[in-house]
MIFIVO-616641 format. One record per atom (N, C-alpha, C): x, y, z; residue in three letters; atom name; residue number from 1. Coordinates in nm, 2 decimals, always signed. Atoms other than C-alpha are relative to their C-alpha. Example, Ala and Ser with C-alpha at 12.3 -4.5 7.8 and 13.67 -1.06 7.14 Angstrom:
BEGIN
c1,c2,c3,r,a,k
+0.09,-0.12,+0.00,ALA,N,1
+1.23,-0.45,+0.78,ALA,CA,1
+0.09,+0.12,+0.00,ALA,C,1
-0.09,-0.11,+0.00,SER,N,2
+1.37,-0.11,+0.71,SER,CA,2
-0.08,+0.11,+0.08,SER,C,2
END
This chain:
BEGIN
c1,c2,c3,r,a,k
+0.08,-0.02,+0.12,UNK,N,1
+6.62,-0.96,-0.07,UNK,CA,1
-0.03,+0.14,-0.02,UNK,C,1
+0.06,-0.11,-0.02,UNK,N,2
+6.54,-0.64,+0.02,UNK,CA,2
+0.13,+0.10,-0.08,UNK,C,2
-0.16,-0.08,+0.04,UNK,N,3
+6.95,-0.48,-0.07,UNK,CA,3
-0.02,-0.07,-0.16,UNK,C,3
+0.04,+0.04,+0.14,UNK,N,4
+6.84,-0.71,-0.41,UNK,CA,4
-0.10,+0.08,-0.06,UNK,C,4
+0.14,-0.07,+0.03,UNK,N,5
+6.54,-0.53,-0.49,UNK,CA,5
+0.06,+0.14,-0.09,UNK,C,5
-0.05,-0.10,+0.01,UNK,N,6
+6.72,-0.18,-0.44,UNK,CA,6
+0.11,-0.03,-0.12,UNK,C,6
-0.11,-0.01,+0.12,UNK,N,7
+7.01,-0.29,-0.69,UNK,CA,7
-0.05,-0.01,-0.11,UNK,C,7
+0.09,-0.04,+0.10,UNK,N,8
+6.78,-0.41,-0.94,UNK,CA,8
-0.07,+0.09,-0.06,UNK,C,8
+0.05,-0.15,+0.03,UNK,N,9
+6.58,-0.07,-0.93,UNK,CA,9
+0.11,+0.05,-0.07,UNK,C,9
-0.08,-0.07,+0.05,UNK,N,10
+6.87,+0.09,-0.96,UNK,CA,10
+0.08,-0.04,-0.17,UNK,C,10
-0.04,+0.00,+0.09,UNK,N,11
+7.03,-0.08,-1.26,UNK,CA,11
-0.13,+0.00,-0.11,UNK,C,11
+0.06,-0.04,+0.08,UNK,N,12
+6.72,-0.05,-1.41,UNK,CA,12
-0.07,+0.15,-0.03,UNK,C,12
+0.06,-0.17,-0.01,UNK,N,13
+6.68,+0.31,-1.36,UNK,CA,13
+0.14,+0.04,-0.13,UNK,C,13
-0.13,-0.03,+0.08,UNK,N,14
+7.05,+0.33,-1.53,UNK,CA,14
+0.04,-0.11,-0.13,UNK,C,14
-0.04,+0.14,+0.15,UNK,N,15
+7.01,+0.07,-1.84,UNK,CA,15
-0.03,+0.13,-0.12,UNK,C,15
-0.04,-0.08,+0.14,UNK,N,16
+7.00,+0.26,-2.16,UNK,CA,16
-0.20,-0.04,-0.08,UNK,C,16
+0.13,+0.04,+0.06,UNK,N,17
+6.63,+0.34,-2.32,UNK,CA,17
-0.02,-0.11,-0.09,UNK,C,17
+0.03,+0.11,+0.07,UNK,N,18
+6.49,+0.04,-2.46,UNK,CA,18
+0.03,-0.10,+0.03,UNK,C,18
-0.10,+0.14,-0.02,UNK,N,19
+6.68,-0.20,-2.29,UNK,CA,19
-0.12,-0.01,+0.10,UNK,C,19
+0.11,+0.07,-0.12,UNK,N,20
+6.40,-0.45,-2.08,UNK,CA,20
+0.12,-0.09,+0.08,UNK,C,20
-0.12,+0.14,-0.07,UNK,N,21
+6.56,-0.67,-1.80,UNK,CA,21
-0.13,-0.08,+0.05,UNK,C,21
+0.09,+0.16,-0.08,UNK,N,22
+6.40,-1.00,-1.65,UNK,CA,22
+0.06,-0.01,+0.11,UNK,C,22
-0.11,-0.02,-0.07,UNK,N,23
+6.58,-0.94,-1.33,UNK,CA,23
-0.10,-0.17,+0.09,UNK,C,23
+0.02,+0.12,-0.09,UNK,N,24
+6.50,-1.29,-1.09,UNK,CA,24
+0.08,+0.02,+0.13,UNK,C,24
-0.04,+0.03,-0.12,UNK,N,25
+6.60,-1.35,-0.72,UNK,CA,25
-0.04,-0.11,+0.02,UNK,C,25
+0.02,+0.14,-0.09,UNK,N,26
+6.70,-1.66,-0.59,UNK,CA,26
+0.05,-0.02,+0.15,UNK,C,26
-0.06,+0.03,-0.16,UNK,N,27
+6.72,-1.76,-0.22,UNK,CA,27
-0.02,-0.11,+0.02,UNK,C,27
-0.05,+0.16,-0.06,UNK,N,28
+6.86,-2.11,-0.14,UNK,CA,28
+0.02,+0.06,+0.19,UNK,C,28
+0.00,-0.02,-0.16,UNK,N,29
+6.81,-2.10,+0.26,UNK,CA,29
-0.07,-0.15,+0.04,UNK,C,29
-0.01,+0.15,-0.09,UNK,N,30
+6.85,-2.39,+0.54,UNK,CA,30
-0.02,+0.07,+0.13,UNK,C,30
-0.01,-0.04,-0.18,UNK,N,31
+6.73,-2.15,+0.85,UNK,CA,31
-0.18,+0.00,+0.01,UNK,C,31
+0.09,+0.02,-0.04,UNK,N,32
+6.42,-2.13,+1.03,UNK,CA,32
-0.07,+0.11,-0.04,UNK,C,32
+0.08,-0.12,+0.08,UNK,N,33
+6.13,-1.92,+0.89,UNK,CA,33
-0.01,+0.09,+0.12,UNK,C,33
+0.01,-0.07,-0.11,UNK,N,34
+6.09,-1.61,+1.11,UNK,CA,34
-0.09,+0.11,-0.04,UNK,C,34
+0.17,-0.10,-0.02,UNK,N,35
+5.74,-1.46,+1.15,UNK,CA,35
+0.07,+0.16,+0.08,UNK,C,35
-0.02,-0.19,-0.03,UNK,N,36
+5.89,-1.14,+1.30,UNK,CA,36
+0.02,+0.08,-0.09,UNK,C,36
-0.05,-0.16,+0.11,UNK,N,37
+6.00,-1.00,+0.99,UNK,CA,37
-0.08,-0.05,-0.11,UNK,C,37
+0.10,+0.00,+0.09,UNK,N,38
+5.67,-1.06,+0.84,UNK,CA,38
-0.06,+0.07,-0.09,UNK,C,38
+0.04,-0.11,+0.12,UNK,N,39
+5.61,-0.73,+0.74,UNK,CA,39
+0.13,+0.00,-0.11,UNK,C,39
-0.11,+0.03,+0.09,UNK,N,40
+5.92,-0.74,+0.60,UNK,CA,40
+0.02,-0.05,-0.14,UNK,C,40
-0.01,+0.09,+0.12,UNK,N,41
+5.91,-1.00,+0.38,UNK,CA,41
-0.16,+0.05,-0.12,UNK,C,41
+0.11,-0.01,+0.11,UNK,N,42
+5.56,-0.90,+0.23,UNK,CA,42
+0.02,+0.17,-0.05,UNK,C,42
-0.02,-0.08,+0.08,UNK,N,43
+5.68,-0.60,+0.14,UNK,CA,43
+0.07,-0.03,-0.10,UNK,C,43
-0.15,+0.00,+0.11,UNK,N,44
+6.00,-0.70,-0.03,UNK,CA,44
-0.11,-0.09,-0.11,UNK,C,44
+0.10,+0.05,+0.13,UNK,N,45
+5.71,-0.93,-0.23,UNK,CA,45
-0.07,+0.09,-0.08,UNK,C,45
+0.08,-0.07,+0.11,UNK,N,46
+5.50,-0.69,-0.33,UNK,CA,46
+0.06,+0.09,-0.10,UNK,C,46
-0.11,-0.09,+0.01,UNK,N,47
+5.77,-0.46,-0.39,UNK,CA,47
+0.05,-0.10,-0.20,UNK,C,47
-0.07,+0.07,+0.14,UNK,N,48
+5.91,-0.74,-0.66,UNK,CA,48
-0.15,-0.02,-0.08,UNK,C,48
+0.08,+0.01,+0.09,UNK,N,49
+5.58,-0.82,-0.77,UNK,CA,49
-0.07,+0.16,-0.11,UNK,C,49
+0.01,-0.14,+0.09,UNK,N,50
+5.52,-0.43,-0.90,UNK,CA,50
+0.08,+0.03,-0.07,UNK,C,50
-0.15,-0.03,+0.11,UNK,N,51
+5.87,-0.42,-1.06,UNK,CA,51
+0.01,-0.13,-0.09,UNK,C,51
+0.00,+0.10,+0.10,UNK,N,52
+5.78,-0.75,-1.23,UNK,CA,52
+0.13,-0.09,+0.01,UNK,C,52
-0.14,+0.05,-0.01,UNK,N,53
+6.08,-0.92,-1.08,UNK,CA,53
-0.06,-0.15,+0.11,UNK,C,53
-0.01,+0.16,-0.02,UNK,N,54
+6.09,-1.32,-1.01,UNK,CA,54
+0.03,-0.03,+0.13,UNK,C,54
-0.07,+0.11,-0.10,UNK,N,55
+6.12,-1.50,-0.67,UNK,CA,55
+0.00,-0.13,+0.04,UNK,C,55
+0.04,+0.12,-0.05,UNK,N,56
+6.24,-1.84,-0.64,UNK,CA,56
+0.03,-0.03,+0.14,UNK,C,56
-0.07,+0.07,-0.11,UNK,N,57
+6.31,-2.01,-0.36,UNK,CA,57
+0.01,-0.16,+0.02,UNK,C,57
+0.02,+0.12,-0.05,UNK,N,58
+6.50,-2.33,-0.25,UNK,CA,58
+0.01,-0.02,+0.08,UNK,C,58
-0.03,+0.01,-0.11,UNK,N,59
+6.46,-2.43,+0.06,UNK,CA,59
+0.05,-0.16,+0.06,UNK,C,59
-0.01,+0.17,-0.04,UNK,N,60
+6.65,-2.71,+0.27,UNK,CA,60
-0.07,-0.04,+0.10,UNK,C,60
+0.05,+0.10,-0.13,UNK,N,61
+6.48,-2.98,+0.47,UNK,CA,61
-0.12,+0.09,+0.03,UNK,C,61
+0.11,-0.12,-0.03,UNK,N,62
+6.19,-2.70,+0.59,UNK,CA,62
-0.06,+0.03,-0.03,UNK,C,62
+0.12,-0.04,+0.04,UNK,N,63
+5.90,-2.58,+0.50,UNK,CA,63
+0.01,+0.13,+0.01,UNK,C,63
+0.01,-0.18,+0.01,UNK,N,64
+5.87,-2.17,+0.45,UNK,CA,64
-0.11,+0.02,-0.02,UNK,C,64
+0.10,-0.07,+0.02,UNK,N,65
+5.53,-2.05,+0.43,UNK,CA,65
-0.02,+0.09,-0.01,UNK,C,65
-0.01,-0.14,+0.00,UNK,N,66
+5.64,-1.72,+0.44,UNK,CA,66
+0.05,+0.02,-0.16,UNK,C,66
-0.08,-0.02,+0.11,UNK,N,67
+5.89,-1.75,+0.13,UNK,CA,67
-0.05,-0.08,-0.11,UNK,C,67
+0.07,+0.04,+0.08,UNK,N,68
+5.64,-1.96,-0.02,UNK,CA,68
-0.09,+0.06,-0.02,UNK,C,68
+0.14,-0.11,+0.05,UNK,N,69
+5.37,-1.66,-0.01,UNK,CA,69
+0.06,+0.06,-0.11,UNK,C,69
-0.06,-0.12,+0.10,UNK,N,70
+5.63,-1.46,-0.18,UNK,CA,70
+0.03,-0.09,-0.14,UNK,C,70
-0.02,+0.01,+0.13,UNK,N,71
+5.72,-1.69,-0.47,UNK,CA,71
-0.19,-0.01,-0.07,UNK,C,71
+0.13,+0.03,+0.04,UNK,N,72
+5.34,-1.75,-0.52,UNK,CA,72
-0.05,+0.17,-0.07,UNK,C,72
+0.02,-0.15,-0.01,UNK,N,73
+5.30,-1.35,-0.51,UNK,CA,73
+0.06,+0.03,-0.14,UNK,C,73
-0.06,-0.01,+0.11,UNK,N,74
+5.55,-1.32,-0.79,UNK,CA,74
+0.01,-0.08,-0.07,UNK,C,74
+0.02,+0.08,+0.07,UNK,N,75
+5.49,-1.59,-0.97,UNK,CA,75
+0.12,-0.13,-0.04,UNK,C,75
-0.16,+0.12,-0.03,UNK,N,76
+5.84,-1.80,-0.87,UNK,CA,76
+0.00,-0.14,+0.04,UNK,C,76
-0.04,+0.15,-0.04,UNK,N,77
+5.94,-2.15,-0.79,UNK,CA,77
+0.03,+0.00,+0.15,UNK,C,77
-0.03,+0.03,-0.11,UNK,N,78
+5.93,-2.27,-0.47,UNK,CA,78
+0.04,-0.19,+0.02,UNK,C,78
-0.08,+0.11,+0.00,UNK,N,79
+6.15,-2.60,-0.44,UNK,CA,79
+0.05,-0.01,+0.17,UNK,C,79
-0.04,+0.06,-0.14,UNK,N,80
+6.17,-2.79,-0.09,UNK,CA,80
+0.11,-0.08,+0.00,UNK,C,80
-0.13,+0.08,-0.01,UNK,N,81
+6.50,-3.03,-0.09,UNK,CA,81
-0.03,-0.09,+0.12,UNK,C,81
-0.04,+0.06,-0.11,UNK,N,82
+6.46,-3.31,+0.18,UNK,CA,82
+0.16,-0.10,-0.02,UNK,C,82
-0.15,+0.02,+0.02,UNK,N,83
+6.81,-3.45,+0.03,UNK,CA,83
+0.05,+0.11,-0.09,UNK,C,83
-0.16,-0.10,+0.02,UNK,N,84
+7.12,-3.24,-0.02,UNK,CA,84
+0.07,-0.08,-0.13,UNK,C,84
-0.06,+0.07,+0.11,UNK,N,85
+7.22,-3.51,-0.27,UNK,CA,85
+0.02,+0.03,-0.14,UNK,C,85
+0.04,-0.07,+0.13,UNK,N,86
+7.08,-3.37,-0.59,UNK,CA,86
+0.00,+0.14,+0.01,UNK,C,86
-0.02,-0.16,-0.06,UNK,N,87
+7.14,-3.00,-0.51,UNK,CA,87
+0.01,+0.04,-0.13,UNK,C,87
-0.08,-0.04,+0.11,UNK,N,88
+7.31,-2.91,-0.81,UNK,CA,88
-0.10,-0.01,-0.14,UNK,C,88
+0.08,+0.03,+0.07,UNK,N,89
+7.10,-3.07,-1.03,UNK,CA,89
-0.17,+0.05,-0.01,UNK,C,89
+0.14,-0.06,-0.04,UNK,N,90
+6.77,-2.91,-0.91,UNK,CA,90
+0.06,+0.12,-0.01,UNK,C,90
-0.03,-0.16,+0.02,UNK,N,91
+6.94,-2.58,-0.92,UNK,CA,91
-0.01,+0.08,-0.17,UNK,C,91
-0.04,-0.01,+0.17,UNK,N,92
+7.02,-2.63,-1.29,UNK,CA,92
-0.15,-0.05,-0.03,UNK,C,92
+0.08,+0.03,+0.05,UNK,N,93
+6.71,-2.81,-1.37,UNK,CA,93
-0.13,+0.09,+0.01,UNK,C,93
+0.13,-0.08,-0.01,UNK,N,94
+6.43,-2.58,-1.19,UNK,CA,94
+0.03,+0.15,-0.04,UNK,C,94
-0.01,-0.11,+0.00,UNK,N,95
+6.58,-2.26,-1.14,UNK,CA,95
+0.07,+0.11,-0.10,UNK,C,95
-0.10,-0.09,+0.15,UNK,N,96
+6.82,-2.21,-1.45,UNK,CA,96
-0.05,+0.11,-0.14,UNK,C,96
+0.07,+0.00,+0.10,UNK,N,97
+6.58,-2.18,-1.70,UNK,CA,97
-0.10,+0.11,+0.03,UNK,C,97
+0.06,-0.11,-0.02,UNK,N,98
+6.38,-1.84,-1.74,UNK,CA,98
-0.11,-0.02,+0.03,UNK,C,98
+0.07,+0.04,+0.01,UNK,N,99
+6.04,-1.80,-1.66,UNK,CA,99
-0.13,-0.05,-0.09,UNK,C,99
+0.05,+0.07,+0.11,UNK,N,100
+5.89,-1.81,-1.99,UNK,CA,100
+0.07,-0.17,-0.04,UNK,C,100
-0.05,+0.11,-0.01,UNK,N,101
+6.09,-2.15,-2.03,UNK,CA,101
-0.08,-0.09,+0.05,UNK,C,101
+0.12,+0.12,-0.08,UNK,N,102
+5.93,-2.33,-1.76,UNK,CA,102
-0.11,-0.07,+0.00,UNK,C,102
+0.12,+0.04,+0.01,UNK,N,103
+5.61,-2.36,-1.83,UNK,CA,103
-0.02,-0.10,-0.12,UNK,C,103
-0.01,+0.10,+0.11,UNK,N,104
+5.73,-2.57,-2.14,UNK,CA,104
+0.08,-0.11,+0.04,UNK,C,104
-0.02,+0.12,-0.02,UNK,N,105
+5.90,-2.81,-1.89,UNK,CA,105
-0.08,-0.05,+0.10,UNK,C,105
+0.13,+0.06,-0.11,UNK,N,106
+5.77,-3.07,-1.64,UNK,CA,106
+0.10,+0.01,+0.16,UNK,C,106
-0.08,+0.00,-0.13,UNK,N,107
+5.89,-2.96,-1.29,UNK,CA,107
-0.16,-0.04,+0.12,UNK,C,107
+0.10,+0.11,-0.18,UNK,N,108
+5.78,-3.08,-0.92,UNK,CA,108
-0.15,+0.08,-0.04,UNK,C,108
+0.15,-0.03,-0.03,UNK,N,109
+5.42,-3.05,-0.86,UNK,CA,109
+0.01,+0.12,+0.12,UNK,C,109
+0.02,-0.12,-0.09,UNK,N,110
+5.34,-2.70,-0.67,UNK,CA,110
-0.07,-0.06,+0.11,UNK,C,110
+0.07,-0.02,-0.12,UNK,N,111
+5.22,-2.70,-0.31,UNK,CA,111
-0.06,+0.06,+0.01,UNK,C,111
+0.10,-0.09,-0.02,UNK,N,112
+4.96,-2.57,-0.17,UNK,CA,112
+0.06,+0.11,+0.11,UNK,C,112
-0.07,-0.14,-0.07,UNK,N,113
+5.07,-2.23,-0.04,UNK,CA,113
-0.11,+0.03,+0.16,UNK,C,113
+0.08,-0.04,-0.13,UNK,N,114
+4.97,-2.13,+0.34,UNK,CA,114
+0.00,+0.11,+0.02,UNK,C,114
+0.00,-0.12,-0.03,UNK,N,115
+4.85,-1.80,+0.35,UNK,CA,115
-0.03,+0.02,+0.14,UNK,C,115
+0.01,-0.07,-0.15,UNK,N,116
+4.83,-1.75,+0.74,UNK,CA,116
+0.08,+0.07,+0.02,UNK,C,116
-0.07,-0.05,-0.06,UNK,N,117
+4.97,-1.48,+0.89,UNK,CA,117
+0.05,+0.05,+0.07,UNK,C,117
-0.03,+0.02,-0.11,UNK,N,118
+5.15,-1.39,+1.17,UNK,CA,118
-0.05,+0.13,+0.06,UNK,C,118
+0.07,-0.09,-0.17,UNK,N,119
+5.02,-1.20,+1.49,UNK,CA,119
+0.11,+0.15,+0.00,UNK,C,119
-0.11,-0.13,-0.03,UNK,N,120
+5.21,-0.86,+1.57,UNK,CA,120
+0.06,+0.00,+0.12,UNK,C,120
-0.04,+0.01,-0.14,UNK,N,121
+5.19,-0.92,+1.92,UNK,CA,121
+0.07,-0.09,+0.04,UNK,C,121
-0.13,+0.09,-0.09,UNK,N,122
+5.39,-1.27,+1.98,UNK,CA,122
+0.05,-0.04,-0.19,UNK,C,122
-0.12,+0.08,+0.18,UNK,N,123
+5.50,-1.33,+1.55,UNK,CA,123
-0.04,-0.14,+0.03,UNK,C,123
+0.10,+0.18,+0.01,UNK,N,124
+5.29,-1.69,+1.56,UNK,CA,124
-0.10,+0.07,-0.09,UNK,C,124
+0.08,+0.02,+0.11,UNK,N,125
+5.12,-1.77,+1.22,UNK,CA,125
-0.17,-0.06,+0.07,UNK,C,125
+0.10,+0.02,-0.04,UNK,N,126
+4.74,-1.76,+1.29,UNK,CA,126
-0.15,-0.01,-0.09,UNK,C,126
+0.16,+0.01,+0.10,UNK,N,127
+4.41,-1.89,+1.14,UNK,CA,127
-0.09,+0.12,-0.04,UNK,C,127
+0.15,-0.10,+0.02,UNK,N,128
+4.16,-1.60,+1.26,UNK,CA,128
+0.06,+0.11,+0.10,UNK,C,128
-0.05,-0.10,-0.05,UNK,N,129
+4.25,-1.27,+1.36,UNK,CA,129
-0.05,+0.14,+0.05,UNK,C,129
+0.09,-0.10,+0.06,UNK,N,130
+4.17,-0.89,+1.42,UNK,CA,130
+0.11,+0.06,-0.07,UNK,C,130
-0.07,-0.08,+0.07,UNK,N,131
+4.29,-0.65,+1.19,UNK,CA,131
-0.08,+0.13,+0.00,UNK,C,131
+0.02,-0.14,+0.03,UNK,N,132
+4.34,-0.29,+1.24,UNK,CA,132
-0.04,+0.05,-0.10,UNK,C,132
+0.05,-0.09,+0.09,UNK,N,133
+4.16,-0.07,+1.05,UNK,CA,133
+0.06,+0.15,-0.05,UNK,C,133
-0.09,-0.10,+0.01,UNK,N,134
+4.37,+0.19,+1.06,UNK,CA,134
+0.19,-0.04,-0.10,UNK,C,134
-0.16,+0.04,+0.02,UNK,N,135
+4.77,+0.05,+0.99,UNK,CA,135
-0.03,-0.19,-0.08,UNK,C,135
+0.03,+0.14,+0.07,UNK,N,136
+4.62,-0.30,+0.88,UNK,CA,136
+0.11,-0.11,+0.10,UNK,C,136
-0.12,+0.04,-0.10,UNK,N,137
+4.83,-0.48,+1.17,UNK,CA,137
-0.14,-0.11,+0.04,UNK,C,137
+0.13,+0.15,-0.01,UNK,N,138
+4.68,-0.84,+1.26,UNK,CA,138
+0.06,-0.05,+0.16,UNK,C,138
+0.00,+0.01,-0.16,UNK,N,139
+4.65,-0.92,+1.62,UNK,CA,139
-0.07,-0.17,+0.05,UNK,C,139
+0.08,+0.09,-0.03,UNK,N,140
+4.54,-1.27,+1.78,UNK,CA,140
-0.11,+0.00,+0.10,UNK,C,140
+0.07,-0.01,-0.09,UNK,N,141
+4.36,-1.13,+2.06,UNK,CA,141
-0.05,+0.17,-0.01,UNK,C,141
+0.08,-0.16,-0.05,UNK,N,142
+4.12,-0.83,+2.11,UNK,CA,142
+0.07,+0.11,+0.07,UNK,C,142
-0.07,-0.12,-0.06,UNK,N,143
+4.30,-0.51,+2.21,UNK,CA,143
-0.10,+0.13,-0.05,UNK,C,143
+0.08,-0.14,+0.03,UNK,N,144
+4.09,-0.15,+2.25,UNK,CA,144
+0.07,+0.06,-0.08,UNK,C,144
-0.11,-0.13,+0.03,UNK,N,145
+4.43,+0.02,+2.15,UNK,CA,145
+0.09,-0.09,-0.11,UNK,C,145
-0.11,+0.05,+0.07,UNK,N,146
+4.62,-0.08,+1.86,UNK,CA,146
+0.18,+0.01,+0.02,UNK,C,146
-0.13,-0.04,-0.03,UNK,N,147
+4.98,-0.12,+1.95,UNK,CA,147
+0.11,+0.04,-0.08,UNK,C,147
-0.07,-0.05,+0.12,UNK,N,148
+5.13,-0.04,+1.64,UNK,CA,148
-0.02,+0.13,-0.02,UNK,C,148
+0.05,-0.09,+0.04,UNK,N,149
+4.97,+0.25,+1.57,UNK,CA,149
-0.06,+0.13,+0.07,UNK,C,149
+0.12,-0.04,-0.12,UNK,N,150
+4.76,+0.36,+1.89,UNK,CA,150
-0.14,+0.07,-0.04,UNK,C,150
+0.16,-0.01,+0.03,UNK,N,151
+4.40,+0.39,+1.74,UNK,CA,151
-0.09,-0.06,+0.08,UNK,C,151
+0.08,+0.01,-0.14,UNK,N,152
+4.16,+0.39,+2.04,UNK,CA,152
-0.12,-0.03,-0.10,UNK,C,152
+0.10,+0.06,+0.09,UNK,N,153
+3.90,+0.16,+1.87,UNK,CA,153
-0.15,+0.00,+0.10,UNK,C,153
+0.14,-0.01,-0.09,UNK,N,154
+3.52,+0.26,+2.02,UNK,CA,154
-0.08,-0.17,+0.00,UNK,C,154
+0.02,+0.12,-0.03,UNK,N,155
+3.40,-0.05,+2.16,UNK,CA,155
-0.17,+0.04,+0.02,UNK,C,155
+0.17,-0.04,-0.01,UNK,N,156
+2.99,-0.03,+2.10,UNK,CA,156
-0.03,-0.10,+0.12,UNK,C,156
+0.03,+0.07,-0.10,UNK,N,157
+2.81,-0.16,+2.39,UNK,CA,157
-0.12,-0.09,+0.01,UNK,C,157
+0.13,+0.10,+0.04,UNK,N,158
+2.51,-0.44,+2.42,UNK,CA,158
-0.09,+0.07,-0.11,UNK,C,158
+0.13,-0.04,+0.08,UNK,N,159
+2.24,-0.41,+2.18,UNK,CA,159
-0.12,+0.04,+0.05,UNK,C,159
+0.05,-0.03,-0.07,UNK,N,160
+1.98,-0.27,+2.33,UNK,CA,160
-0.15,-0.12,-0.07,UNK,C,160
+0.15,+0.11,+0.00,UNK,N,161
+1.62,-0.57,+2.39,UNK,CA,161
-0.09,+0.08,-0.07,UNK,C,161
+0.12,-0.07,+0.02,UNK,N,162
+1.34,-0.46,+2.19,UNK,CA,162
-0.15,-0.09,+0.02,UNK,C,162
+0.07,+0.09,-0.08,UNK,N,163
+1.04,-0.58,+2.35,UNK,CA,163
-0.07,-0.07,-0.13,UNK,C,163
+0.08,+0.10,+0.13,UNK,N,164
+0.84,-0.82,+2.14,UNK,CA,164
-0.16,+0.07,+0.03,UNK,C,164
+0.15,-0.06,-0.03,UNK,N,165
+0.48,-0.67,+2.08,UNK,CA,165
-0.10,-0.10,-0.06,UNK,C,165
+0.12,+0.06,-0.02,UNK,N,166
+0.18,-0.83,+2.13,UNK,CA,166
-0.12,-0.02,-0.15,UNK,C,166
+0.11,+0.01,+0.07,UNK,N,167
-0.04,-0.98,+1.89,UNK,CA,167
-0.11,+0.06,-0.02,UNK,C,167
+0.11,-0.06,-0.08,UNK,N,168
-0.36,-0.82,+1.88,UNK,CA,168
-0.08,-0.11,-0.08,UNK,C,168
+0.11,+0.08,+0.06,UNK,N,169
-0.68,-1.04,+1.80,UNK,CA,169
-0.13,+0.07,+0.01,UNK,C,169
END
């Protein structure tokens, strides 16, 4: 997606004044989603979503939460397949048709997108996290020292008891 991105730029650096493109990326993928290359992928989203460029995705059999942040991010089609049968026909019917198009047909019902995201330290998608303040790096467990970055985070210590004062009557 990412060697896509870079071409796109480029032939739009090299199109001739006045000329607009609608550039789209599609990724039909049947592999396992992979939380390690999480920063990865949310860049190459944001990346398309600033250059105003389309991501759909079909995926087989699987679920992507990851490639489903990104068409959500850019405003794309995300299309799950549990049969291979109709392939052809979902390709043509969802994805053919521009994005102004769409919205004047009746396609699948959208899912609800799962924004969790994954840990730095083991790449597992996670509810509740910390996040560096420095590099923005999301962690599932408490660490003084950010491992990305090494920002030695001052750890404040108890609160100190304030005594309760006395009534007077």
């Amino acid at each position: 997606m990412a060697m896509a991105l870079c071409y796109i730029s480029r032939i739009q650096r090299n199109a001739a004044a006045g000329v607009k493109m609608h550039s789209r990326i599609l990724v039909v993928t049947g592999s396992n989603e992979c939380a390690s290359q999480y920063m990865t992928y949310m860049n190459v989203f944001f990346t398309a979503q600033k250059l105003g460029i389309t991501i759909d995705v079909c995926a087989m059999d699987k679920t992507m939460s990851l490639l489903q942040q990104g068409c959500d991010i850019t405003g794309g089609q995300y299309l799950r397949l549990t049969q291979l049968d109709g392939l052809l026909q979902y390709l043509l019917w969802v994805f053919l048709p521009d994005p102004q198009m769409r919205q004047k047909l009746v396609l699948p019902p959208a899912t609800k997108v799962d924004y969790r995201a994954a840990c730095f330290c083991h790449r597992e998608l996670i509810d509740i996290g910390y996040v560096c303040s420095v590099c923005l790096s999301i962690f599932c467990k408490f660490s003084p020292i950010c491992t990305t970055c090494h920002t030695v985070f001052k750890i404040p210590g108890p609160m100190p008891i304030k005594p309760k004062k006395k009534k007077k009557i």
